[in-house]
N, C-alpha and C positions, 0 to 999 in steps of 0.2 A: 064396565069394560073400557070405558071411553080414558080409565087415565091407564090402560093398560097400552091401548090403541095405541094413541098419542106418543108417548117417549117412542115406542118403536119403530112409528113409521116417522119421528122428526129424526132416530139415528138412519135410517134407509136414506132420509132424503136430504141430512146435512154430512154424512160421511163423506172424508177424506180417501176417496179410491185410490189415489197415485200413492197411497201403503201399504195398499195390497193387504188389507187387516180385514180381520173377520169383524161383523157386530156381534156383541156379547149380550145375550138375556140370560140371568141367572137364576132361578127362584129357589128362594130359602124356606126351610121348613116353617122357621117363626112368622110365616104371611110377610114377608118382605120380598120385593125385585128390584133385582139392579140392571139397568139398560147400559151398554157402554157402545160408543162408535170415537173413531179417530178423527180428528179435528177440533181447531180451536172452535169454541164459542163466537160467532161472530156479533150477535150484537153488545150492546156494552158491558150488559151484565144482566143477570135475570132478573133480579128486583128492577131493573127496567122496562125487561118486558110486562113482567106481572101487573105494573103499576098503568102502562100504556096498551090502549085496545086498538094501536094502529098496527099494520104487518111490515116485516122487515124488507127496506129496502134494497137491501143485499144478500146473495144467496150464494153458496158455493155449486151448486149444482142446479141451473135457471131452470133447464130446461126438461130435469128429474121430476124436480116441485112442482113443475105446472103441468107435468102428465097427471101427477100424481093428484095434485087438485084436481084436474079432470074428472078424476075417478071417487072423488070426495074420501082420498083416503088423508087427507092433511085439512086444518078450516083455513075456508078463502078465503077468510079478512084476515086473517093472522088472531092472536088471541089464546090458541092451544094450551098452550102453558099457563095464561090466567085460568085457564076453564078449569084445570088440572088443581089448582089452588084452593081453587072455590070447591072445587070437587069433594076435595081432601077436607076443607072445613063444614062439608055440611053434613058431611059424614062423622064428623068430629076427630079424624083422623090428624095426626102429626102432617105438616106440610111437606113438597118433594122436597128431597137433600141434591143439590148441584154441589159436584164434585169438578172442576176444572182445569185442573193440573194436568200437567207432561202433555200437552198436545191433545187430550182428548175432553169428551164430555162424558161424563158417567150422572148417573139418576137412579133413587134411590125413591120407589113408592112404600109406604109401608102401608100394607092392608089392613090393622087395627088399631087400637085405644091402646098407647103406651104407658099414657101415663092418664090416670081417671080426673085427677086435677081439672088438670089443664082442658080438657073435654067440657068440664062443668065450665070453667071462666068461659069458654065457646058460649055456653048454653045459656047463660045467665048474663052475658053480655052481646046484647046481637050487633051493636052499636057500632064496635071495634068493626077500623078500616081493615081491607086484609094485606096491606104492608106493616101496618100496624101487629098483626097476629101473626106475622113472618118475623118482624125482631121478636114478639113474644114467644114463639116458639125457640127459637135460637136460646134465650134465658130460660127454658124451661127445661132444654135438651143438654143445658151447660155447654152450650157452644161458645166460643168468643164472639163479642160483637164492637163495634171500632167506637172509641170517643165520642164522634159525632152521631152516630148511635143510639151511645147511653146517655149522652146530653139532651136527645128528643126522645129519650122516651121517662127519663126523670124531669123532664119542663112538664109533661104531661102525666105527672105524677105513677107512670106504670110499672116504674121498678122504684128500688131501693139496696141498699147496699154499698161497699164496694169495691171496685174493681178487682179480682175477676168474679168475685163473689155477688153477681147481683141477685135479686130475687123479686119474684112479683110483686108491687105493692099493694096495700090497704086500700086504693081506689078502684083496684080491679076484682081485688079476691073479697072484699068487704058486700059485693053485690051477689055472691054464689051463696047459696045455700048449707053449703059443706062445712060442718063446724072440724074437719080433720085437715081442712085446707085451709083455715082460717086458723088453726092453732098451730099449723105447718110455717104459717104468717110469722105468728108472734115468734115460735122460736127461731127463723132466721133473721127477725128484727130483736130481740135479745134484749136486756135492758141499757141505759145510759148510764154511764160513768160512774156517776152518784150513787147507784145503787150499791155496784159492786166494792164500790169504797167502805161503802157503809157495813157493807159484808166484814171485810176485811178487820175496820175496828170495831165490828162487834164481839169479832172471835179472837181478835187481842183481848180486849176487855174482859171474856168469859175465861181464856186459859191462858192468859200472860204472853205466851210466846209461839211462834209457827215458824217454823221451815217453809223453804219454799215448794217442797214438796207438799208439806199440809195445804198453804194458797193455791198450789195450781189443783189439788184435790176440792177444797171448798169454792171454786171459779169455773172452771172447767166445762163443767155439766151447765153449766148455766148461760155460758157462752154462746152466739150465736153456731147454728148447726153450718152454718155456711163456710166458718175457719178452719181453717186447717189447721194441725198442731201445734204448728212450727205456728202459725200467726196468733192464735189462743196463747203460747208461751211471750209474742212479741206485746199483745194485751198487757197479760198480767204487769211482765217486765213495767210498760206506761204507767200503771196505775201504781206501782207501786214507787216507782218515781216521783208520780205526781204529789201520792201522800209523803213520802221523805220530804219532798220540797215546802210543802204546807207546814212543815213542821209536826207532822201525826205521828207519824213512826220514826223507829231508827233501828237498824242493823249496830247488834252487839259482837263481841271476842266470840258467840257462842257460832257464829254466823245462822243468826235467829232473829229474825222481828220480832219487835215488840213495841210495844205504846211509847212515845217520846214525852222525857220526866219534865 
């Protein structure tokens, strides 16, 4: 109850009243609720709050919050919002979604196991700080997450890939149990260059000649699950540069690869 409590009495008690707006609780049939009230976010950002157990020292409404304390409907040291984090991970639930845009705050709790995955790397890693499992949720959820970001969380080995394509890495998913989340691994880590070259002239070799419809049909599949089409075709295109420049292949009149004589 308490991450239900929580988003709804911080929109009661951070609402912007001079708009005269209703607060909005929504609930979906998929076990989801969205809380929304009007007004900016005042502290910095929520991964600030989450990461800090101090309470904010500024309020839009002073003297709302400390009735409201009073009545122990908000916590007196501040914290709400970590508890709500924590809540959601030991439940193994997806973490809140803060939405901040146009003047308001919207919150997004989801009541279950979206993705089963990600639930095991919880489970299997108790280790993980929980700003740590706030960007891993963010890659898990394919949200974007900012450079400085993806830079600390591949110093610390937890993704791989990239950009926008990241994916869990082999430090994280390599301690779960789940061999369908560790082969979920291998095919967003796909193989290296080499291999696929090696593809390439062993099926010159066997039938002479390929379009590049036959390459992107013998490639493809084998590609990471992470690319996108248009970026699978920007692959191939590389690889098959790289071999022309090597000297392996050569494009003939027939507009056909084939082995270089």
């Amino acid at each position: 109850m308490f991450n239900i409590r929580e988003p709804l009495n911080n929109a009661i008690a951070h609402q912007d009243y001079t708009k005269c707006a209703r607060i909005e609780v929504v609930e979906y049939e998929d076990d989801h609720i969205i809380f929304q009230n009007y007004g900016t976010f005042l502290p910095e950002s929520v991964e600030n709050v989450v990461t800090k157990d101090c309470p904010e020292s500024v309020y839009r409404n002073r003297f709302l919050v400390e009735a409201m304390r009073n009545l122990n409907m908000i916590e007196t040291e501040g914290g709400g919002i970590k508890k709500m984090f924590v809540n959601q991970r030991v439940r193994l639930f997806p973490m809140p979604e803060y939405d901040l845009s146009d003047g308001k705050v919207r919150v997004t709790i989801i009541g279950k196991v979206i993705d089963e995955n990600f639930a095991r790397i919880l489970t299997d890693n108790p280790e993980l700080h929980l700003d740590d499992i706030m960007l891993l949720d963010k890659v898990q959820k394919k949200k974007t997450i900012t450079d400085e970001q993806a830079a600390y969380l591949r110093k610390h080995k937890f993704i791989e890939g990239r950009k926008p394509n990241f994916y869990l890495a082999h430090k994280v998913v390599s301690k779960t149990k789940d061999a369908n989340l560790k082969g979920q691994y291998i095919k967003n880590r796909s193989f290296d260059d080499e291999y696929f070259m090696k593809l390439v002239l062993e099926y010159l070799k066997k039938f002479g000649k390929a379009s590049r419809k036959d390459i992107n049909g013998l490639l493809f599949s084998k590609l990471s699950d992470v690319l996108t089409e248009r970026q699978k075709r920007n692959k191939v295109d590389y690889l098959l540069k790289k071999l022309k420049e090597n000297g392996k292949i050569e494009f003939n009149k027939e507009r056909l690869w084939k082995l270089a004589e």
